[in-house]
N, C-alpha and C positions, 0 to 999 in steps of 0.2 A: 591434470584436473583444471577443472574452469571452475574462477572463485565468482562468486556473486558479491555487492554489495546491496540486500536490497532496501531499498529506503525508501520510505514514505514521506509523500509532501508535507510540505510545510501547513500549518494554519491558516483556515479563510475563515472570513467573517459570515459566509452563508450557515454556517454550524448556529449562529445566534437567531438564524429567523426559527430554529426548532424545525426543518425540514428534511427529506431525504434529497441527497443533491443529484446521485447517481451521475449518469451525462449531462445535466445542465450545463447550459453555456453561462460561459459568462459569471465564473465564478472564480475570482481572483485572490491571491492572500491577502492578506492583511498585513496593518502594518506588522504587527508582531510576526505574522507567518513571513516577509518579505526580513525580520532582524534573524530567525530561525536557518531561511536560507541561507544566506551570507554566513552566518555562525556555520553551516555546513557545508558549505563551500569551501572556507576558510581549513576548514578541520581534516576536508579531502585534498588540497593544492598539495601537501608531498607524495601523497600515496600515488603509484603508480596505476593509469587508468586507460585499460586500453578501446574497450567500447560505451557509450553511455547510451541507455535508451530512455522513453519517458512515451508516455500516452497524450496525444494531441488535445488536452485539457487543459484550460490556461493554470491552474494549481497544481500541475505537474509541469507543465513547461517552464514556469516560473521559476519552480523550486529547482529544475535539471538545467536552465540556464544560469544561476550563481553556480551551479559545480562547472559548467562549461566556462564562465569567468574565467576559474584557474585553469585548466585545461582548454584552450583554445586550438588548439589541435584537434576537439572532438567534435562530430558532428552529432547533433540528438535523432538516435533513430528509433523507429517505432515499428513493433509488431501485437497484433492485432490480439494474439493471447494473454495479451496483458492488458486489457482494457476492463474499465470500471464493471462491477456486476450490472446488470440488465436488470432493473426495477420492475420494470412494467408500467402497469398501473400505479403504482405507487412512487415511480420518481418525481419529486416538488412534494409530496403529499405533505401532512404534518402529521409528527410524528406522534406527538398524543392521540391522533384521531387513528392510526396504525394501532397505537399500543391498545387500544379498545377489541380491536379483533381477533376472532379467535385463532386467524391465520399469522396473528402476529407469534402467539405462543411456539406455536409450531418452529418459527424463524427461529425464536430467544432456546429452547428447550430440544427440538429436533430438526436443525439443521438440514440433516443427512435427507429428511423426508419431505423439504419446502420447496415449493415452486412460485415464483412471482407469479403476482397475475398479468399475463403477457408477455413475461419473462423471462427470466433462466433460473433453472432449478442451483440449489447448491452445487451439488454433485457436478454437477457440470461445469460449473465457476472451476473449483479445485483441479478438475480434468484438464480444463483448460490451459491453465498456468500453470499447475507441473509441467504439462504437456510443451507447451514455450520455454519453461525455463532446460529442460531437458533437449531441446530443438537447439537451444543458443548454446547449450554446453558442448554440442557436436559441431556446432557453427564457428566457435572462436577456442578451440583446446587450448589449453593452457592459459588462456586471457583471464587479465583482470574485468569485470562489467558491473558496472554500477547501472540501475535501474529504479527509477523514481515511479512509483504508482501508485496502490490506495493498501489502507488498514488491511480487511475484511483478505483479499489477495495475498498479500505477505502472511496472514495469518494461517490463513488455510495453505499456502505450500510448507510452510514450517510444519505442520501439524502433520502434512502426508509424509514428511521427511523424519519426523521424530517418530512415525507411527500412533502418532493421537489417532484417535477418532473422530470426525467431520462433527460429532454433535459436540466435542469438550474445545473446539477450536478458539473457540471468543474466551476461553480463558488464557488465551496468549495477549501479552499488551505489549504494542504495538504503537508507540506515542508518534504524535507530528514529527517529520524531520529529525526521525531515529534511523540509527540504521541496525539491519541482521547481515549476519555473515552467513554464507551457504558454500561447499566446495560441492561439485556432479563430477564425477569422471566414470572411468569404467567400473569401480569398486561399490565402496558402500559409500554415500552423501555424508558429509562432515557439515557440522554447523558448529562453526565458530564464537560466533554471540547473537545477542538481540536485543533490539530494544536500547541500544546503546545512544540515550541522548547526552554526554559527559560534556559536547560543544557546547549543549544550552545553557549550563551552568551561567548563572545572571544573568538567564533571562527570565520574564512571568514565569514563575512555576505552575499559576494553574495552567497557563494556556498550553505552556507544554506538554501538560500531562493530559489536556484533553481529549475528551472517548471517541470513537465512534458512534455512528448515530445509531448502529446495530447491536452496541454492545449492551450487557444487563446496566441498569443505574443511568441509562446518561439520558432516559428521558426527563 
């Protein structure tokens, strides 16, 4: 079997303008998301790690190079099924001026039925990244892979692996520079944990508990 670790970046300070970041550039952690790193870096240096990937977003490169720190042997590579959901029209937007819409409900309540405007539907998001994480499990059998990406992504492949339903998915959390455990092989999918931020212990609790800009409350 091939284990996943999958982890979410660290903390940026783009979350305090109140906007959807989606692909923006140029959106780096912060200090506290750059102490997060290093605490996850640190917490990965004995684990045995044989591929690392991350999405060419500097708050994923960020957060995939403190684990490259200890592992210098790795190179950060990237495939394309792992990349941020597809905003549309609404990536930068702000997010009060979303929450007004009735296409916002639809996102918060029925998932399974939303499509960005100009963008990608749910359903196709979680297609995606099962669909990758399921592609790297026949790519490296038996490897260890740690994968740095976003909330909303680890959420939705946990949720097609537990058997949730695409609309109950945002009740999985999902914090900063946590990690889930996932096994794929020929059998049935094992998930080992989630959500495991035990490294951040001393550091901000709010910040580490903080939401995505998708989920219910963190308008």
């Amino acid at each position: 079997m091939t284990r996943f670790l999958l982890i979410r970046h660290a903390i940026n300070d783009y979350v305090r303008t109140n906007r959807l970041a989606g692909w923006t550039q140029g959106v780096h952690l912060s200090e506290q998301g750059m102490a997060q790193a290093e605490a996850l870096g640190k917490r990965l240096a004995a684990e045995r790690l044989d591929q690392l990937y991350a999405r060419p977003l500097e708050r994923t490169m960020e957060t995939a190079a403190a684990i490259q720190q200890q592992h210098p042997h790795l190179q950060i590579r990237h495939h394309d099924g792992l990349g941020e959901v597809r905003y549309g029209d609404w990536e930068g937007a702000n997010l009060h001026d979303l929450g007004r819409r009735k296409a916002w409900r639809v996102v918060q309540e029925y998932p399974s039925r939303a499509r960005f405007p100009n963008g990608e539907t749910m359903r196709g998001v979680q297609t995606r990244v099962v669909d990758a994480l399921e592609e790297l499990a026949l790519l490296w059998p038996g490897a260890q892979v740690a994968i740095v990406f976003h909330a909303d992504l680890i959420r939705m492949a946990l949720a097609h692996f537990l058997g949730v339903h695409l609309d109950n998915f945002q009740r999985i959390d999902i914090a900063p520079a946590s990690i889930s455990r996932l096994s794929l092989g020929h059998g049935r999918p094992w998930i080992h944990g989630m959500n495991d931020v035990s490294h951040l212990q001393g550091l901000k609790h709010k910040e580490a508990k903080a939401a995505h800009p998708l989920q219910k409350g963190s308008l």
